[in-house]
N, C-alpha and C positions, 0 to 999 in steps of 0.2 A: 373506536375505542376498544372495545373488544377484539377487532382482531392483532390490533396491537398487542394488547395483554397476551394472547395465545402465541403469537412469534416471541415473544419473550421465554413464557413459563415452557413449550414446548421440549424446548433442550432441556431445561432443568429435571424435566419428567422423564426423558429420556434416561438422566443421569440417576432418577431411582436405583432403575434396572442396574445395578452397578457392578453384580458378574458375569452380563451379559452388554456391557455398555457400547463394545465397539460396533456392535449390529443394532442396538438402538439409537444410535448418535447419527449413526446414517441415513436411518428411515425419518429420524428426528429434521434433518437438513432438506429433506427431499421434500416430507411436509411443509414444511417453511417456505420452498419457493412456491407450491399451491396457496398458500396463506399471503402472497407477496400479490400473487393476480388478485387476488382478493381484495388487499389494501391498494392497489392500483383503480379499480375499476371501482370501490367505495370510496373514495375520499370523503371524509368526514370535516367538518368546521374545525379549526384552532383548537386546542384545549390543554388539557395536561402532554400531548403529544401535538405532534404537527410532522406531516411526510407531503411535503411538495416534489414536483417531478425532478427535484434536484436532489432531493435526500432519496429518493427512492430510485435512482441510481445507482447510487453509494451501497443503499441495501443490497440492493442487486449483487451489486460484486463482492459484498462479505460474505454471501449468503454462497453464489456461485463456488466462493474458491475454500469457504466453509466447505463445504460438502466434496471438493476436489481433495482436497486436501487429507480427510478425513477417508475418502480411497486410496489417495497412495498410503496413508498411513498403515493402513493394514498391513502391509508386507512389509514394510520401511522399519515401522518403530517394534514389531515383531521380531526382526532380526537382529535388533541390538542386542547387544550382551553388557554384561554388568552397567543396566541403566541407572540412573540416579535416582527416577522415580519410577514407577510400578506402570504396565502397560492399562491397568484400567483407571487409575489415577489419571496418566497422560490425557484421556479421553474425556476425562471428566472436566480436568481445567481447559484441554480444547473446547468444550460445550460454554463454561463461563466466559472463555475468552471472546466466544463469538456473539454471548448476550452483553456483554458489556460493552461492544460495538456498535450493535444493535441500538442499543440503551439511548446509547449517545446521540444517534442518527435520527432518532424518534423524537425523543422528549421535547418540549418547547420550552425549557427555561436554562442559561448560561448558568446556574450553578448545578442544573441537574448534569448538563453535558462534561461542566468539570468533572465531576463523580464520575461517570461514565470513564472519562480518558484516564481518571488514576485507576481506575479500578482493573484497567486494561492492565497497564502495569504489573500488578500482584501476579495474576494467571499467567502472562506473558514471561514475568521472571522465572519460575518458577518450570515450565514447559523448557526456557533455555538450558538447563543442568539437566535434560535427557539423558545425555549419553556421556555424564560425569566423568570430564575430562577435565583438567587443572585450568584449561584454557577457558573451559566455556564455565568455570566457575569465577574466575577474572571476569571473563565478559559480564557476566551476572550480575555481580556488585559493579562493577562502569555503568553496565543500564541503570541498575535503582536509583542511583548517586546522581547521575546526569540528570533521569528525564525527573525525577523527583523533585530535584531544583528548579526544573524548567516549570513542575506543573504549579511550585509555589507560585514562580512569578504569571504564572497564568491564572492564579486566583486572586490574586493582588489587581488583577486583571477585570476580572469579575465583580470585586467588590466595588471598584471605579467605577463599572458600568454599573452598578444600584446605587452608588451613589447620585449619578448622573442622571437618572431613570427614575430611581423607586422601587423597582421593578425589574424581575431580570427572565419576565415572557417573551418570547426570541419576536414573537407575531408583534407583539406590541409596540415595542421597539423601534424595530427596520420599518414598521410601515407608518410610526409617527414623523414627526415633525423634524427635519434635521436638524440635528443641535451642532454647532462650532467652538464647544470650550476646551480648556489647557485641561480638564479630568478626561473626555471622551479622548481628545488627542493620544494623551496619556494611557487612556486605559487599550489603545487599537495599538499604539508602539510596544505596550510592556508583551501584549498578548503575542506579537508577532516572536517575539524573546520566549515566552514560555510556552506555548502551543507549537510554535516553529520549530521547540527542542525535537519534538516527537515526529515531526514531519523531516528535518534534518537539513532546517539551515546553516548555512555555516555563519558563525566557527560551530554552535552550539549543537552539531553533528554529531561528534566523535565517538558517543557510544552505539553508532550506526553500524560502520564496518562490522566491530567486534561482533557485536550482538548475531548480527546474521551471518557470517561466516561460521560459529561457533553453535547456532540454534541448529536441532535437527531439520532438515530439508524441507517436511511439509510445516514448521514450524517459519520458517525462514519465509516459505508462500508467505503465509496469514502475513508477517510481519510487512514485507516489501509491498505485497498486492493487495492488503488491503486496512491494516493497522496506520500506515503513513499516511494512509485517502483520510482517514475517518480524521484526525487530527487535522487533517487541512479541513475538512469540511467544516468543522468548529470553526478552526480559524477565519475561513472564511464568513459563516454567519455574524463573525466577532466583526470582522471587513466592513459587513454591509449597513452596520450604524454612521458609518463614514470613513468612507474608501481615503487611503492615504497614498495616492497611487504612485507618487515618485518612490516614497520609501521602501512600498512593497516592492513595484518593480526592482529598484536596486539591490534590493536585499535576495531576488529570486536571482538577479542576473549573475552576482557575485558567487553565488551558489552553483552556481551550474558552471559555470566558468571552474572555480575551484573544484569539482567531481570532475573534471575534461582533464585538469591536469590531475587531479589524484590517480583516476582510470591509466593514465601514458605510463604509470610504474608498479602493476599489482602483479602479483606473483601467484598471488590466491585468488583459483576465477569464484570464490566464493564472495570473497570481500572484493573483486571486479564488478560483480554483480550488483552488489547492496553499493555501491560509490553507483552505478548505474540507473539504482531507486532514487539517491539522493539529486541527481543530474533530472531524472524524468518531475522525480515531486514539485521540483523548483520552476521545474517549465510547466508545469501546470498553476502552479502559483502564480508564476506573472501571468499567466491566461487568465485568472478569476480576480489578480491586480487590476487589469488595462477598465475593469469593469465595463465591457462592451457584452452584446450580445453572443459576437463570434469567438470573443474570449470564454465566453462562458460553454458554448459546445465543442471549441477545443480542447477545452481543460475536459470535460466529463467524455471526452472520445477518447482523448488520451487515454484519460485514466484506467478508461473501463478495457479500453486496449492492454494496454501496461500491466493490468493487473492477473489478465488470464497469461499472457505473454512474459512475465515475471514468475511467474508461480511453475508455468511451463521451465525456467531457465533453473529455477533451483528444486522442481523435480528432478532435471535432467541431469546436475549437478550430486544429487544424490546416489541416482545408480551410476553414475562415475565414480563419486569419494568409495562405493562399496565395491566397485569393480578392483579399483585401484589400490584403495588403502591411501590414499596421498591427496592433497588438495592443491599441490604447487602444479603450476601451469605447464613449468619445464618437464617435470614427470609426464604429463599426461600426453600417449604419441599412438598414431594410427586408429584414433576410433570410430574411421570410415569401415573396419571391416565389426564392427559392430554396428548394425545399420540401423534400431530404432533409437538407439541416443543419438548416437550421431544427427539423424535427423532431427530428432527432438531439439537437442540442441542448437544447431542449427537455426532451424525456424525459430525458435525463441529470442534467441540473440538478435538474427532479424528484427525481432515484434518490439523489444527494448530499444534498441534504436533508429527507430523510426526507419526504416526501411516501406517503401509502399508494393502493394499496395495494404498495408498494415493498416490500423486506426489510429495508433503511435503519428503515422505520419502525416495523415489527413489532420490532425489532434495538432499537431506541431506546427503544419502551416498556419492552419488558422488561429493560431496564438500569435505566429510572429508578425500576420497581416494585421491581428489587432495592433502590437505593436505598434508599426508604422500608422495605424488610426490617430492614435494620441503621439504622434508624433515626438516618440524617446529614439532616433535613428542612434545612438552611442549606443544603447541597450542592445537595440537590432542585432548591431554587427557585433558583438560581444559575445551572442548567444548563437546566432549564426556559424561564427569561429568554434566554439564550444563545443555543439554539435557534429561539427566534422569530423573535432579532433576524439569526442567520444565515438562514434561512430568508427571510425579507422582504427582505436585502438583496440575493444571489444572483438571487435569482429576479425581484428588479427588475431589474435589469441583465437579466438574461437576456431579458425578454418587452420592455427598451427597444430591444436590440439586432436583434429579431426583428419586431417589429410597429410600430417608430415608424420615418416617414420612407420614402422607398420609395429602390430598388438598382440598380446593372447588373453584381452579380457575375455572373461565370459559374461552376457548378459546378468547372471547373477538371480534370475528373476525378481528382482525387487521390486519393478513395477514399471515397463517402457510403455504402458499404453497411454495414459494422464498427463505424462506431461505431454505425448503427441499431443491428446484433444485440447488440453491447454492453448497448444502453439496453433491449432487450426481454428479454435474461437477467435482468438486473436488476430487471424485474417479474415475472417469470417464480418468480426466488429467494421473491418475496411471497406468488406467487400458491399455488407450494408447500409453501410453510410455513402459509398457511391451510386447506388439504387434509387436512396430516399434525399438524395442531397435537395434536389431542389426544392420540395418542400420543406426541407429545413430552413435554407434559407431565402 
């Protein structure tokens, strides 16, 4: 309980310090993952919180790409000009945006976790009109509109499940008695609708692209690598009152399917990217659908793959938009002779679409062997297709952007070394999961 309370209030004290905030916010994140071993190796009984080895994953990687993030920021959000908000402001709502994650990941009751995901929201908008541009003030108002809708019907959500319940302690719940009524039905379909806004099912997607294309770059991290997990993670505790597994899978397959072809036509590898979050979220979702075992460390390989590997791609993406000025794909020509993005990139693009030996891809089989478990072969080969067709289109752009055409960017200094370690954790995730496989499974 206590060291719960201290990963929370940490950042906040950090955010005292408020003319010295970007050097406290750092040491602030860094203390955090000592405080993480700590909550790891106490595990404490149920109570007003609850961290099992499946939330303390999740922590893991908001924590990690917290404080990734929060590095390249230094150079990144320093070099803006005519920002919208103030560079120690920025830092300040990065410190709330990362407790209200947090929040959500911890607590053990479906109204607190609500609060948590709106509260993501507020910080999150507000982080997007960085670099006050007419465009990412558009996006701004599409996020509030969208996921705000979505979070109503996630609380409508919520309120099903106490009616259902009494009760809305996440322990008490999942480890009582299965119930089979038209409110619990109801209350796991509406949630898929208003929790799924924020994860980026389709259709109720759409202010996905925008949002991340238009956030600055280590904001766009937070967003794709680890704002989208944390909202699946809800969703999925919402899941496990009773798993609806045809509707979930359909609803992940359909999604990924639709990001396969949105990816065959983007111009913007910034919104190529975030259409790439929405394709990975959904194959993690049907992984924690199939509700299997192997589904369930597919999905948390993936992700935690995906997430260093994601954050590495719109690092990498950032000192391009500053090299360049330009975000269109067609502009962007010869960045092999600029050689740490280039690699960065690279490697990243790899880590997103499953390339092995990544964790993305080890992540990806074992979802779709769950699949074939519960025997949905239509899904299989749906997602299978999908995959490809993501997969070949990313990574065309990517190798046209790097090796066709020669350059005279200049590195810019804005920061090539983060998203390299980014893209090296993210092999790294693969490299130890094929070490430790067999006692995994």
């Amino acid at each position: 309980m206590i060291i719960n309370i201290l990963i929370l209030i940490i950042p906040l004290i950090a955010s005292i310090f408020y003319k010295n905030i970007k050097n406290s916010s750092v040491i602030a994140s860094i203390i955090e993952l000592f405080l993480l071993l700590f909550l790891y190796f106490n595990e404490g009984s149920p109570g007003f919180f609850f961290v099992d080895n499946v939330s303390f994953i999740f922590i893991l990687m908001v924590d990690s790409i917290y404080l990734l993030s929060l590095l390249y920021s230094r150079k990144y959000v320093h070099s803006i000009k005519n920002r919208g908000i103030s560079e120690n402001f920025y830092y300040l709502l990065m410190n709330f945006f990362y407790v209200s994650m947090v929040f959500a990941l911890m607590v053990n009751n479906y109204g607190f976790m609500w609060v948590g995901i709106e509260t993501t929201t507020i910080s999150s908008a507000l982080l997007l009109i960085t670099e006050k541009s007419d465009t990412s003030l558009e996006a701004t108002w599409r996020y509030i509109i969208i996921v705000s809708a979505g979070v109503t019907f996630a609380f409508i959500s919520v309120i099903l499940i106490y009616y259902s319940f009494h009760t809305l302690t996440v322990t008490a719940i999942i480890y009582s008695k299965v119930k089979d009524t038209i409110a619990i039905r109801l209350a796991i379909g509406i949630a898929l609708v208003g929790f799924g806004t924020k994860v980026g099912v389709f259709p109720v997607h759409t202010w996905l692209p925008d949002a991340h294309s238009e956030a600055p770059s280590p904001v766009s991290a937070m967003f794709s690598g680890v704002l989208l997990p944390v909202a699946l993670y809800v969703l999925y505790r919402i899941y496990e009152i009773f798993p609806l597994k045809e509707l979930f899978v359909w609803a992940g397959t359909v999604s990924v399917l639709f990001a396969a072809i949105f990816l065959g036509y983007q111009k913007n590898f910034k919104r190529m990217f975030a259409y790439s979050t929405m394709e990975n979220m959904n194959i993690a979702l049907i992984g924690l659908s199939t509700f299997t075992y192997l589904g369930l460390i597919g999905s948390l390989l993936l992700l935690l793959s995906h997430s260093f590997g994601k954050a590495g791609a719109f690092y990498s993406s950032g000192n391009i938009y500053k090299m360049s000025d330009t975000k269109n794909i067609a502009d962007i020509k010869g960045l092999i002779n600029n050689k740490m993005s280039s690699v960065s990139l690279l490697l990243s693009s790899f880590a997103v679409t499953g390339t092995p030996p990544y964790g993305t891809f080890f992540g990806e089989f074992l979802i779709l062997y769950s699949v074939l478990q519960i025997h949905f072969y239509a899904q299989f080969i749906i997602i299978v297709l999908s995959l490809f067709l993501a997969f070949v289109s990313i990574n065309f752009n990517v190798t046209k952007m790097i090796f066709k055409g020669k350059s005279d960017y200049s590195e810019n200094n804005v920061g090539t070394l983060i998203p390299l370690i980014a893209a090296i954790i993210s092999i790294a995730v693969g490299v130890v999961f094929l070490v430790v496989y067999n006692e995994i499974l």
